[in-house]
C-alpha positions as CSV (number, residue, x, y, z in Angstrom):
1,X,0.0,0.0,0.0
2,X,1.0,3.5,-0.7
3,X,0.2,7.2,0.6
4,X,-2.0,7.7,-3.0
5,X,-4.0,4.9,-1.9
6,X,-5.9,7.0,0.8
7,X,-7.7,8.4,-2.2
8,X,-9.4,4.9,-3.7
9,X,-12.7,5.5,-4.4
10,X,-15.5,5.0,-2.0
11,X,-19.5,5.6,-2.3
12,X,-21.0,9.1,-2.1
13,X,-17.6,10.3,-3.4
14,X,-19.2,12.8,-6.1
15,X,-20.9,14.6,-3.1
16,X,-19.0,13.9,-0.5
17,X,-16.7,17.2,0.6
18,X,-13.2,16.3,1.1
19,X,-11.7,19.1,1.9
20,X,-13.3,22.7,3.2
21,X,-11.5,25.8,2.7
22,X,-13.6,28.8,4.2
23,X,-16.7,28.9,2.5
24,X,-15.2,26.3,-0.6
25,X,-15.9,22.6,-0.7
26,X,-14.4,20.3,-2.9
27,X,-15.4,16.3,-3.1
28,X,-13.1,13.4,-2.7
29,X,-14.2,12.4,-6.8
30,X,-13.0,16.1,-8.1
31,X,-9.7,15.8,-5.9
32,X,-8.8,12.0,-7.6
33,X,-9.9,13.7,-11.1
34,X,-7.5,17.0,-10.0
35,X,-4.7,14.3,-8.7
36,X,-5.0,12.1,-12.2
37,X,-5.0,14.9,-14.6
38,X,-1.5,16.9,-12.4
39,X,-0.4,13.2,-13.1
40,X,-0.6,13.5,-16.7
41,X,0.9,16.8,-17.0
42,X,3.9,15.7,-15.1
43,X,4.6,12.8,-17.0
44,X,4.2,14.8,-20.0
45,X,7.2,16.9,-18.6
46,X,9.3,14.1,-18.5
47,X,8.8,13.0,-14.3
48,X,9.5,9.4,-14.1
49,X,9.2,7.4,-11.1
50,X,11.4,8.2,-8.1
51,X,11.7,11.8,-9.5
52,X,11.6,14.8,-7.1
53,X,8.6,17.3,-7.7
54,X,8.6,20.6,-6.0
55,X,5.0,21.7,-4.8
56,X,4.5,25.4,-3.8
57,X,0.6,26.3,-3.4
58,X,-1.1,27.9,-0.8
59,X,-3.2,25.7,1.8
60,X,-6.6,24.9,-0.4
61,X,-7.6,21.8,-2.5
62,X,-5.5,22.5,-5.2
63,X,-2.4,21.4,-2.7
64,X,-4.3,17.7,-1.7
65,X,-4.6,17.4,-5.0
66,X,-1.1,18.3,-5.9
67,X,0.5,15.8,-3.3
68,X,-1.6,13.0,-4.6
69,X,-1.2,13.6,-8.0
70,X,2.8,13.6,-7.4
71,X,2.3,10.6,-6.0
72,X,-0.4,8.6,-8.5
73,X,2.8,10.0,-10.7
74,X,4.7,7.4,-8.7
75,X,6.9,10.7,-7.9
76,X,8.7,12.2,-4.7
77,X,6.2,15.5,-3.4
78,X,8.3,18.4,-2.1
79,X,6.2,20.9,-0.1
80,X,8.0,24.6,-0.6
81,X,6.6,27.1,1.9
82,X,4.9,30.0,-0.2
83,X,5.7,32.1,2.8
84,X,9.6,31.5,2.2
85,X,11.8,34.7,0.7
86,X,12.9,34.1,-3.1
87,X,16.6,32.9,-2.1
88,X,15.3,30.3,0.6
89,X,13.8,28.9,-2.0
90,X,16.5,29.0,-4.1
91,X,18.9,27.1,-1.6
92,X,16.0,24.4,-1.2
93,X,15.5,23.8,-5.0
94,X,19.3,23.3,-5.0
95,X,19.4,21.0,-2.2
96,X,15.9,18.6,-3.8
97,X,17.2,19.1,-7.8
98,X,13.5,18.4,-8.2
99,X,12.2,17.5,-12.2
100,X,9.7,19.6,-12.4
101,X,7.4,22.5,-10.5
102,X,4.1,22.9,-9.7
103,X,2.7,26.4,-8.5
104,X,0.4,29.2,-9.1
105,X,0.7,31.2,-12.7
106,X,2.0,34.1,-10.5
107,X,4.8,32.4,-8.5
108,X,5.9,30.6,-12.0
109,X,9.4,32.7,-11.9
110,X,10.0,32.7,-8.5
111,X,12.3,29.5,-8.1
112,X,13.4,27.8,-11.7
113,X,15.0,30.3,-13.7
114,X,13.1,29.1,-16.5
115,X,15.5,26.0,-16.4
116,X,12.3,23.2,-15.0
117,X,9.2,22.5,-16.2
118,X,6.8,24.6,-14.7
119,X,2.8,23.0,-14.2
120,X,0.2,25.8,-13.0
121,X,-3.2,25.5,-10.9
122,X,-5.8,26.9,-14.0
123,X,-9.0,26.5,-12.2
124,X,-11.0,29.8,-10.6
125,X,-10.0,30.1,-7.0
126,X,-13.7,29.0,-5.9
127,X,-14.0,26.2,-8.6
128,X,-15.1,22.8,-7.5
129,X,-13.0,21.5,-10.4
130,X,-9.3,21.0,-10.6
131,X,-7.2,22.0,-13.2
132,X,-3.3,22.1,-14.7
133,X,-1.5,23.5,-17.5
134,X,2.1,23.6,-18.1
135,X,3.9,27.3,-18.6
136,X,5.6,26.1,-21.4
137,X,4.2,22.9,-23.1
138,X,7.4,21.1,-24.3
139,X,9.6,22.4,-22.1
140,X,10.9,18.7,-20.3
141,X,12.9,17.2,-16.8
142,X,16.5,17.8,-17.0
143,X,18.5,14.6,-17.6
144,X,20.2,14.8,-13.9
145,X,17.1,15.1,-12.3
146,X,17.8,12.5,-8.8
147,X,15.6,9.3,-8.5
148,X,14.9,8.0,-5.1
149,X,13.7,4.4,-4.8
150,X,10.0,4.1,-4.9
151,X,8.7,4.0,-1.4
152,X,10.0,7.4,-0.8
153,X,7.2,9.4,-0.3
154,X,8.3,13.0,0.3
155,X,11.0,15.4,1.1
156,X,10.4,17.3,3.9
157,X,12.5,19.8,5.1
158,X,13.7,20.3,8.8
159,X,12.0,23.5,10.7
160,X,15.5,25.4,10.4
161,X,15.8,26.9,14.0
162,X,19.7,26.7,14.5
163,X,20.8,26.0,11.2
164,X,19.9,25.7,7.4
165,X,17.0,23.3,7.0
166,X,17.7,19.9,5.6
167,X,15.9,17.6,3.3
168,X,15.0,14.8,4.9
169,X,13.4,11.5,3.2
170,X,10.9,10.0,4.2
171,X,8.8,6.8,3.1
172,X,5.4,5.4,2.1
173,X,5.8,2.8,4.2
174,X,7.3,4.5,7.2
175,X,4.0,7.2,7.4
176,X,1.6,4.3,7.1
177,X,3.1,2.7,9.8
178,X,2.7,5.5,12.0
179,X,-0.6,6.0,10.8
180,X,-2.4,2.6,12.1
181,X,-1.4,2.9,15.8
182,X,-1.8,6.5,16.4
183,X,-5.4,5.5,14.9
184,X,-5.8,2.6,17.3
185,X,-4.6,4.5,20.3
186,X,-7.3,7.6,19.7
187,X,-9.9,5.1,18.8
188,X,-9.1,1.8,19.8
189,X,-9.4,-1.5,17.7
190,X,-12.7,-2.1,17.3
191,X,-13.2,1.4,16.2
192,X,-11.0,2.1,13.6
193,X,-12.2,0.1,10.9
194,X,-15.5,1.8,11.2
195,X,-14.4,5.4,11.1
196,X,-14.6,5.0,7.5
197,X,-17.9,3.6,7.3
198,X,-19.7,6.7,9.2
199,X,-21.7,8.7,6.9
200,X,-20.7,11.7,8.6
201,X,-17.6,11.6,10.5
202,X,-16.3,15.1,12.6
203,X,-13.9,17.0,10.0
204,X,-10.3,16.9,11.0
205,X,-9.5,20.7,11.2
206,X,-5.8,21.7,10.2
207,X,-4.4,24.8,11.0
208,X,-0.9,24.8,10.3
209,X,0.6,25.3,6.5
210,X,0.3,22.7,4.2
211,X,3.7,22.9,3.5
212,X,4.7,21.4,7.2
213,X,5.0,17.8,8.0
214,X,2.0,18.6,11.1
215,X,-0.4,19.9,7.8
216,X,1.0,16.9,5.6
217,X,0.7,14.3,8.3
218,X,-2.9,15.5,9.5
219,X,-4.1,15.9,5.9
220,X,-3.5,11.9,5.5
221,X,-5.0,11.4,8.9
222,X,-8.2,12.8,7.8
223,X,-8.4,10.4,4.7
224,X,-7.4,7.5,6.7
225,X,-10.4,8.2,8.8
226,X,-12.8,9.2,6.0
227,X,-13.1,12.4,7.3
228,X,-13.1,15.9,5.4
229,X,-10.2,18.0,5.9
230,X,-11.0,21.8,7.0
231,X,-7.9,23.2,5.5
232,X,-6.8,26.9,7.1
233,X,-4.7,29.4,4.4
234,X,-3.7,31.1,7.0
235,X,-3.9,31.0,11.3
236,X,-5.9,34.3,12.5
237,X,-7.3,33.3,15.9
238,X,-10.8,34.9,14.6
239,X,-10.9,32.8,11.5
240,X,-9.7,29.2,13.9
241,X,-13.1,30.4,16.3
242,X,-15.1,30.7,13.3
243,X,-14.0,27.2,12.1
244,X,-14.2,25.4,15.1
245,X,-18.0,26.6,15.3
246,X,-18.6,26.4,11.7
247,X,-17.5,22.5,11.8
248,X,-18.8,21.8,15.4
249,X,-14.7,20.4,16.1
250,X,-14.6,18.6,18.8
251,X,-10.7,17.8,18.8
252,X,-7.5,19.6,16.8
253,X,-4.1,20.0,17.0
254,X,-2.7,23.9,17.6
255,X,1.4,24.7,17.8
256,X,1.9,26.1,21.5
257,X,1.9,29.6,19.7
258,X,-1.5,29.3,18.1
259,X,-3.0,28.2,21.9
260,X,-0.8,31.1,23.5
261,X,-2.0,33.5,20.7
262,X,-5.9,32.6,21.6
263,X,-5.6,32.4,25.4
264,X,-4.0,36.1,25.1
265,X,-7.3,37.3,22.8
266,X,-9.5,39.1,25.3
267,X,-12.2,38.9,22.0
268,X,-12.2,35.0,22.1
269,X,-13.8,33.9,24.8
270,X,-15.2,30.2,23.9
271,X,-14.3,27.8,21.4
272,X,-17.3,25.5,21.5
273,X,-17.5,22.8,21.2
274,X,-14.1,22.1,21.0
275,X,-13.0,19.6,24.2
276,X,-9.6,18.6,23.5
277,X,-6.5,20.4,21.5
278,X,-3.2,17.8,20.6
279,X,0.0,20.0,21.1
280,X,1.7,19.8,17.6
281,X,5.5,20.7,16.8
282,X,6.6,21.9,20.7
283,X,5.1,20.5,24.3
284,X,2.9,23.3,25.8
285,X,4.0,24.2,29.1
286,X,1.8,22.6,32.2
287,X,1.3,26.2,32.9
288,X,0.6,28.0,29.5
289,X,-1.8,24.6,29.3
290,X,-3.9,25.2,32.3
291,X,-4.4,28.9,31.1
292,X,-5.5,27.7,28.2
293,X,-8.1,25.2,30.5
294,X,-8.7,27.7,32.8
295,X,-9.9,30.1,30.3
296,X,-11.7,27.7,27.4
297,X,-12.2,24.3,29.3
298,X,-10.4,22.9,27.2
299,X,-8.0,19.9,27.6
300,X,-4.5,20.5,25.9
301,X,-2.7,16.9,25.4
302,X,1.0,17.2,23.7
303,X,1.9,14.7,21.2
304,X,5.8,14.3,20.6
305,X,7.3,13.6,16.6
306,X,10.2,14.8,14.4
307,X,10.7,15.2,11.1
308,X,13.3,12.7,10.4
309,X,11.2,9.6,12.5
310,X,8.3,10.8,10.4
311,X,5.9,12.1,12.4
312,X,3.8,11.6,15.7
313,X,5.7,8.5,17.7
314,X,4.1,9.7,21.7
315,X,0.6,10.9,22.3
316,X,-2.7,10.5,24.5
317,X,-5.3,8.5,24.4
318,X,-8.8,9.0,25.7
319,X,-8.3,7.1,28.4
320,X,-5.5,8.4,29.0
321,X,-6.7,11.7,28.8
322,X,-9.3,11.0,31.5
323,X,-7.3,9.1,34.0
324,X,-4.3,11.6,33.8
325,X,-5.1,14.8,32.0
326,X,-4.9,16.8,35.0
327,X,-2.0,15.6,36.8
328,X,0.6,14.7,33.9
329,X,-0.7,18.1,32.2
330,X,2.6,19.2,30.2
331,X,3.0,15.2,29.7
332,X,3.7,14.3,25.8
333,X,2.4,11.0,26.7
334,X,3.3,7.4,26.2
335,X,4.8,5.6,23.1
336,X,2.4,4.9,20.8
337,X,2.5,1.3,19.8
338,X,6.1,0.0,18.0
339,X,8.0,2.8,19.5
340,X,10.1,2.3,22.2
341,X,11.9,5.1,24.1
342,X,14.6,5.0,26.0
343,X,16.8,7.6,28.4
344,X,20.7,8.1,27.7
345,X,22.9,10.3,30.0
346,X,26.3,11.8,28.6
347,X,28.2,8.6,29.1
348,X,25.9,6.4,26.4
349,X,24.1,4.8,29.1
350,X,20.7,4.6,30.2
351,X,20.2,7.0,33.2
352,X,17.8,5.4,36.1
353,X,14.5,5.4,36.5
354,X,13.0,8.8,36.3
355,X,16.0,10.3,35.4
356,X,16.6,13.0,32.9
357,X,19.2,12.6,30.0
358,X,18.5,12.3,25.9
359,X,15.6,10.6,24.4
360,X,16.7,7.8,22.6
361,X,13.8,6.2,19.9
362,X,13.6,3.0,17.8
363,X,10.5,3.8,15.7
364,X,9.2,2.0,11.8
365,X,9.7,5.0,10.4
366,X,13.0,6.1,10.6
367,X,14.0,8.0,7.5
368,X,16.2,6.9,5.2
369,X,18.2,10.2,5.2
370,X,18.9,13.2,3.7
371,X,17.6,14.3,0.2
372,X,21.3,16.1,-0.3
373,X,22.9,12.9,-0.3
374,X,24.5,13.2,3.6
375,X,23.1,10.2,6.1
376,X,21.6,10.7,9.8
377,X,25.4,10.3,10.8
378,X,25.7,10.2,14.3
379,X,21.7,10.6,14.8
380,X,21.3,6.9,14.5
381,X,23.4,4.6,16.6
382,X,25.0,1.5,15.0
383,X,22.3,-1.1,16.7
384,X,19.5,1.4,15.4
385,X,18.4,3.8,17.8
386,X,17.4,7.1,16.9
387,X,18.8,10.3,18.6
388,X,16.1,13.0,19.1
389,X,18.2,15.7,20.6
390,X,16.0,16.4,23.3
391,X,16.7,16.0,26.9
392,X,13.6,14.2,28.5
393,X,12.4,11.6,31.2
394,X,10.0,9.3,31.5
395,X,8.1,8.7,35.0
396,X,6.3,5.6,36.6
397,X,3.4,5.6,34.7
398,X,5.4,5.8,31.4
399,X,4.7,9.0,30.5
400,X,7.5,11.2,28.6
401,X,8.3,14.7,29.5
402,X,10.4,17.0,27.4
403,X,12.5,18.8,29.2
404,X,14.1,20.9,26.6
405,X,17.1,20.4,23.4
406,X,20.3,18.9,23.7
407,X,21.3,21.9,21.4
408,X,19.7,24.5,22.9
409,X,21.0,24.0,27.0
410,X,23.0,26.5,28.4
411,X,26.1,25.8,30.3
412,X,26.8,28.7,32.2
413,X,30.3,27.8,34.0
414,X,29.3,23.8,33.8
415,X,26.2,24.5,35.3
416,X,23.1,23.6,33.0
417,X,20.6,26.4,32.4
418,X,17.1,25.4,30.5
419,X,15.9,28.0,28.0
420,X,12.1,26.5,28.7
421,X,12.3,26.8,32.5
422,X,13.5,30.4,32.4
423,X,10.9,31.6,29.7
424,X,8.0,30.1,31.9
425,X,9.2,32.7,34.9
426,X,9.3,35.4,32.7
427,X,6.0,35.2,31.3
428,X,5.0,35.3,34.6
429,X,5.5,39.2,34.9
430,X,2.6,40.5,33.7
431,X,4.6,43.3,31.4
432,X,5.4,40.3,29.1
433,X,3.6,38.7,26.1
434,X,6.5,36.8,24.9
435,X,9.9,35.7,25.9
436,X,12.8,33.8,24.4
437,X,16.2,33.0,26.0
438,X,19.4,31.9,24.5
439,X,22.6,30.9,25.0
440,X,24.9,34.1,24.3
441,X,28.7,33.4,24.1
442,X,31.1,34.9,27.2
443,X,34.3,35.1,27.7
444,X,34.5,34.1,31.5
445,X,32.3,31.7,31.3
446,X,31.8,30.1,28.3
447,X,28.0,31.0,27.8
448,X,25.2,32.9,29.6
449,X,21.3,32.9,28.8
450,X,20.0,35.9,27.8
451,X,16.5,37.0,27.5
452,X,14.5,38.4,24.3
453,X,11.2,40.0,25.2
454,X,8.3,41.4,23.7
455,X,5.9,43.6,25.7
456,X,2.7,44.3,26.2
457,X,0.9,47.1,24.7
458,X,1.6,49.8,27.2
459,X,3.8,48.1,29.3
460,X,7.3,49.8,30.6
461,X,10.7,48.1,30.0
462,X,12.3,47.5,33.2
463,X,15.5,45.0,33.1
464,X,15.8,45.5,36.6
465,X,12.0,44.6,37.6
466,X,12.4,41.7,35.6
467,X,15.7,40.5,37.2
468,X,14.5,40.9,40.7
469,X,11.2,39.2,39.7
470,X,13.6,36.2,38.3
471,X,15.5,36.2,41.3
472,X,12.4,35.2,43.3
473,X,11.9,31.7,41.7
474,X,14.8,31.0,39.9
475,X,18.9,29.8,41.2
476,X,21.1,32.6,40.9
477,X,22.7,30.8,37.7
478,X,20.0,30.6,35.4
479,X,18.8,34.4,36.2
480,X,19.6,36.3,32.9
481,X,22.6,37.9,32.3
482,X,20.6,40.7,30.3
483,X,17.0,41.5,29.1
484,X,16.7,42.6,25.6
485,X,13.6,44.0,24.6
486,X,12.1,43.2,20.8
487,X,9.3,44.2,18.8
488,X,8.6,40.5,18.0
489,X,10.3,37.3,18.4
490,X,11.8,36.4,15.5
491,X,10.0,32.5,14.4
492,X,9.4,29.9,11.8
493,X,5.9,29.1,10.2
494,X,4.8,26.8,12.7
495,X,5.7,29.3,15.6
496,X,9.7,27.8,16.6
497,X,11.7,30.9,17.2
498,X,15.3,31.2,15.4
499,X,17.5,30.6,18.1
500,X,20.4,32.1,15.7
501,X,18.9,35.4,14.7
502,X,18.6,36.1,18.3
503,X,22.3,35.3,18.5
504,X,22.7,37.4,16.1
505,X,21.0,40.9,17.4
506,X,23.4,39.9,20.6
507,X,25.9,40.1,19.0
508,X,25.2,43.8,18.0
509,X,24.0,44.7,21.9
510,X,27.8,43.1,23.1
């Protein structure tokens, strides 16, 4: 079985909605007809199986239909984020070589140099219908175009944060095998085979870009299940409100930014009916989570995945959920089935029981490496164990908790600062909407943390308020060694903030 299988036909699919976009519907039978004739058009160009295809539309049907016409092409789908600046682009065309393009008519020039074969969305932006024409018909694949084996699914790039982001391959096979227990663990057994079967099944609401792994990965969720996809173009905490009562959602999944952006809305006030949000792409904080309770009564349960294992490998389950959902709030939750975690301390070995040190993974959908050619190197242990990065633990009840990156720790004079603990103190002055803190190179010491924050509307900047208010909860080591205030943090689409252009305006305040 492959990814492009999710789009068989089933009954009612010539009125059946598939995917919503605002007030746009588009059924399951025009997507497969969208997906088939893309298909054509590529193979037209010259794509052949294994070949890399570049896919840059915004989030609407024409972008499903795109990713499962690369693949009925037997082709490799490579989301590019419209969002991304003109020479981002650039360095990630380089890195993919893809054969050919797919796009809008207006973004045609932004990326090939007129040197690929360039296939264009035709259709009216409201049309039910799905359409593709080449730019230039004739114009074919280069001759050393890549070809990955054919259970490579996609290329999906890493979120960039601290470094250049890399291609990363992942497979058919791997996805679907993440797919079946994360199905069984929200559903159970017995359930999951007739999620499909329900003539009306709860739409699975996505509101993260379609270029991310989270929008990818939830998109063929929603298909698994037989249920529509309510696909956002862009996150506005009005227009997620207006979604989540349009659809009567239930469940979603929100980046911790998304959640922090609606609990700080004084004009949202309920989210009805929604009962239960899935923390995508970053843990939310047990306290930023039961704000978000406190205020909307609704349950926030972290998931845990990476780009390179493919996806979601830890979540919650309902029962789960009820048992433990207050007192393990900030939890990621426990391996879902065929994953199996352990904790390694600086020395290669497992630290004990309850102990903190790096979360180790062996997981079925490990990726096979880098688009660029490079391997996961020293990410993947010789007997097959995956290194995450992340510093965690996992406590009695087998329940994971992140306690921040490997990368991003702070040693301050040997002593280990967390950037996560001391952002949650200073959110807690109520002057601040946003914090971020970094490890800043010094010379006595190695490195200190300092702190990046964004104020209020009418608040005062006072470094020394904030340091005293620091001093009261946190050692005198991890206290900041400087406040720097910012108009905005600067982040990625789904909300990560880059550690390295904060590194950067340091360097001008030294």
């Amino acid at each position: 079985m492959r990814l492009v299988d999710l789009l068989e036909p089933r009954d009612g699919d010539e009125t059946t909605p598939a995917v919503f976009v605002e007030d746009r519907a588009v059924t399951r039978a025009a997507l497969r007809r969208g997906a088939e004739a893309l298909a054509a058009e590529l193979r037209a160009a010259g794509v052949r199986p294994g070949h890399p295809v570049a896919v840059m539309l915004p989030g609407g049907p024409e972008v499903v239909a795109a990713m499962f016409g690369v693949w009925t092409a037997e082709a490799v789908y490579v989301p590019l984020n419209p969002r991304t600046s003109d020479a981002e682009i650039a360095y990630l065309v380089e890195a993919v070589r893809p054969a050919a393009v797919v796009t809008l008519p207006e973004w045609a020039d932004r990326h090939t140099g007129g040197a690929l074969p360039v296939v264009v969305a035709t259709n009216a932006p409201d049309s039910a219908e799905l359409s593709w024409a080449p730019t230039e018909p004739g114009r074919v694949t280069p001759p050393d175009v890549p070809a990955h084996d054919l259970d490579t699914a996609l290329v999906q790039f890493t979120s960039g944060t601290t470094g250049r982001p890399k291609p990363v391959l992942l497979r058919h096979s791997g996805y679907l095998a993440l797919l079946e227990p994360v199905l069984a663990k929200l559903v159970g057994d017995k359930a999951k085979d007739a999620l499909a079967a329900r003539r009306a099944p709860m739409p699975n609401l996505i509101p993260t870009s379609m270029a991310l792994s989270a929008g990818i990965y939830n998109v063929l969720f929603a298909f698994r299940v037989g249920a529509p996809a309510v696909i956002m173009p862009a996150f506005t905490t009005a227009a997620f409100a207006a979604a989540v009562g349009r659809h009567q959602i239930r469940s979603t999944v929100l980046p911790p930014p998304a959640m922090n952006m609606l609990t700080d809305d004084p004009s949202i006030t309920s989210l009805a009916p929604l009962r239960i949000v899935r923390g995508i792409t970053a843990p939310l904080s047990p306290l930023r989570a039961r704000m978000f309770k406190d205020k909307f009564g609704v349950t926030v349960l972290n998931c845990y995945g990476q780009t390179e294992i493919g996806g979601e490998i830890v979540g919650w389950n309902a029962a789960d959920a009820r048992e433990f959902g207050d007192t393990k709030l900030g939890s990621i939750g426990r391996p879902h089935a065929g994953v199996t975690p352990r904790i390694v301390g600086p020395d290669g070995s497992d630290v004990e029981a309850g102990g903190q040190g790096e979360l180790y993974v062996r997981t079925p959908a490990v990726s096979a490496g880098y688009a660029d050619g490079s391997a996961l190197g020293d990410r993947l242990t010789p007997d097959g164990w995956f290194r995450t990065g992340d510093i965690a633990r996992i406590d009695a009840e087998g329940f994971l908790w992140i306690e921040g990156r490997v990368s991003d720790m702070i040693n301050r004079g040997g002593l280990k600062v967390f950037p996560g603990e001391v952002e949650e103190v200073i959110r807690l002055s109520p002057e601040i909407a946003d914090a971020a803190v970094v490890a800043v190179p010094d010379d006595r010491l190695g490195e200190v943390p300092w702190a990046f924050v964004v104020l209020h509307p009418g608040a005062a900047f006072d470094p020394a308020a904030l340091t005293t208010a620091a001093r009261e909860r946190l050692l005198p080591y991890k206290i900041p060694a400087r406040f720097i205030q910012l108009d905005e943090l600067p982040r990625t689409e789904v909300g990560k903030v880059r550690a390295t252009d904060l590194i950067q305006i340091a360097k001008e305040h030294v």
